[in-house]
C-alpha positions in Angstrom: 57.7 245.3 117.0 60.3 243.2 114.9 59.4 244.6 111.5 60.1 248.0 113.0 63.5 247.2 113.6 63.8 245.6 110.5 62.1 249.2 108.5 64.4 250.8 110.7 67.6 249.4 109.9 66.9 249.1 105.9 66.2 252.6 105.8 69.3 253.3 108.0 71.3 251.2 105.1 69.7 253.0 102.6 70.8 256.4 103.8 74.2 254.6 104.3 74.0 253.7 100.7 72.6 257.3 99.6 75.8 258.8 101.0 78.4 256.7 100.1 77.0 257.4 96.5 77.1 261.1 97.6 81.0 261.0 98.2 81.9 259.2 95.1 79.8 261.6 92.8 81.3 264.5 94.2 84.7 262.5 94.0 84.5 261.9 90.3 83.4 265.4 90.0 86.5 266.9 91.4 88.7 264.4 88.9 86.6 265.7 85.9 87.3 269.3 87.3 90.7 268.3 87.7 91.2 266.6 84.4 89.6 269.6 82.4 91.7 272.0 84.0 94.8 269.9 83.1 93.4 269.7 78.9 92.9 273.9 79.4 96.8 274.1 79.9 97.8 271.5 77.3 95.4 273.4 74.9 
């Protein structure tokens, strides 16, 4: 029964994890948007 718990609450963290990576990607893809937009007007 214990290593269930433990399976359990690895793959809990590891969908934790999976997510937080998730929000960052799509973060640093909004700056890159952002920052191309930004060179279009300067060029």
């Amino acid at each position: 029964m214990e290593k269930v718990h433990v399976w359990i609450a690895l793959h809990q963290d590891e969908k934790k994890e999976r997510l937080n990576s998730e929000a960052e990607i799509r973060k640093m893809r909004e700056e890159l948007l952002h920052q191309a937009k930004q060179n279009e007007r300067l060029a």
